[in-house]
C-alpha positions as CSV (number, residue, x, y, z in Angstrom):
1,X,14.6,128.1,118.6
2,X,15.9,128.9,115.0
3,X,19.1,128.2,115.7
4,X,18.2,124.4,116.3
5,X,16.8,124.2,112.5
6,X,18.0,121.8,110.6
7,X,20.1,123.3,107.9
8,X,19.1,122.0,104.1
9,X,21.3,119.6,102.6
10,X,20.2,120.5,99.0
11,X,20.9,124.2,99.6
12,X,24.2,123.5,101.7
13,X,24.9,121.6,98.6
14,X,23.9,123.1,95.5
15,X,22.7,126.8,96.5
16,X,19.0,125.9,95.4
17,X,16.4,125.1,98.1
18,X,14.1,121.8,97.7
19,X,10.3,120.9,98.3
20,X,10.4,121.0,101.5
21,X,12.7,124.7,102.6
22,X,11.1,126.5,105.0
23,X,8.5,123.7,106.0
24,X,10.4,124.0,109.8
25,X,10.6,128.1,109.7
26,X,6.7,127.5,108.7
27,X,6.3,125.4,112.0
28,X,7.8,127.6,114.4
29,X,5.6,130.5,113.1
30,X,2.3,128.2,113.1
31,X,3.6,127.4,117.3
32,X,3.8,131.5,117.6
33,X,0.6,132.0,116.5
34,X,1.5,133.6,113.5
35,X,-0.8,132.0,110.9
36,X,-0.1,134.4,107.5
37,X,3.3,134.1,108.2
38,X,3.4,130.2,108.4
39,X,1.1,130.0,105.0
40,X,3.7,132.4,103.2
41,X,6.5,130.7,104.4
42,X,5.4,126.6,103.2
43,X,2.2,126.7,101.7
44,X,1.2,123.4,102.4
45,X,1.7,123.3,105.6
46,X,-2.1,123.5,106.7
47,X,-3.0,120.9,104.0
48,X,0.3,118.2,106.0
49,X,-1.6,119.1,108.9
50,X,-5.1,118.2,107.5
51,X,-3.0,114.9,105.8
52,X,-1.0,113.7,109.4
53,X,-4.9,114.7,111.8
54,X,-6.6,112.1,109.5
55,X,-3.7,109.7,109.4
56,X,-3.6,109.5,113.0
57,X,-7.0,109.2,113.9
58,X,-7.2,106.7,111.1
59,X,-5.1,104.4,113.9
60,X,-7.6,104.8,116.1
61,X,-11.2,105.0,114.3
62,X,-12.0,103.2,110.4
63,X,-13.1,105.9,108.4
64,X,-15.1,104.7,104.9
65,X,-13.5,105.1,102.4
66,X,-10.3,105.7,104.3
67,X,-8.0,104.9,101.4
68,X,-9.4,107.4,98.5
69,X,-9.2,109.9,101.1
70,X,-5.5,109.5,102.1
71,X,-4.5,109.1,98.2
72,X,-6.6,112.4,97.5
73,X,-4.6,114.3,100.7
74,X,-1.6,112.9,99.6
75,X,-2.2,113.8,95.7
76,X,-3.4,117.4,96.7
77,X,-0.6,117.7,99.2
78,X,1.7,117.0,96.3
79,X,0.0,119.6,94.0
80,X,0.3,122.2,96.5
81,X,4.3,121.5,97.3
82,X,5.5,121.1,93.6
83,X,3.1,124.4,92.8
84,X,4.6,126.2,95.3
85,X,7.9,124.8,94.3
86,X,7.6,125.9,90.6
87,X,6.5,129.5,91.8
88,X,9.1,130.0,94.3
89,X,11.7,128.5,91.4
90,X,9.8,130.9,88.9
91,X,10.8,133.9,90.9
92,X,14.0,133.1,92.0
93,X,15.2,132.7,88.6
94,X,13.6,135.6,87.5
């Protein structure tokens, strides 16, 4: 299945990987049951899948408050990516 991956365009390009490397390696491992493993490869990936469960059934049922709680997943979702970002940029430099 790895060999279907899309390759990155920012690390094709410039040798650096973006926000988002290893988001797809995360979901293969999440499908293979291997939990750890898909936390260590994209941290956020459990807190997208929190973010994308309450979008959807947001389609379907009106939650109060609906809109504060999509801009807090969205603004925590964005912590966690650019925090993981700046560590894995930390230690690849270093």
């Amino acid at each position: 299945m790895e060999e279907y991956m899309l390759p990155c365009l920012n690390r094709t390009l410039f040798g650096m990987e973006c926000t988002g490397c290893g988001a797809q390696r995360a979901a293969v491992l999440l499908f293979r049951g291997e939990f750890a493993a898909a936390f260590q490869m994209y941290p956020a990936i459990y807190s997208l899948i929190i973010l994308l469960i309450f979008l959807f059934l947001d389609l379907f049922f009106k939650f109060r408050h609906a809109y504060s709680i999509k801009i807090g997943l969205i603004v925590f979702n964005a912590i966690v990516i650019g925090g993981a970002y700046i560590i894995k940029m930390y230690h690849y430099f270093n």
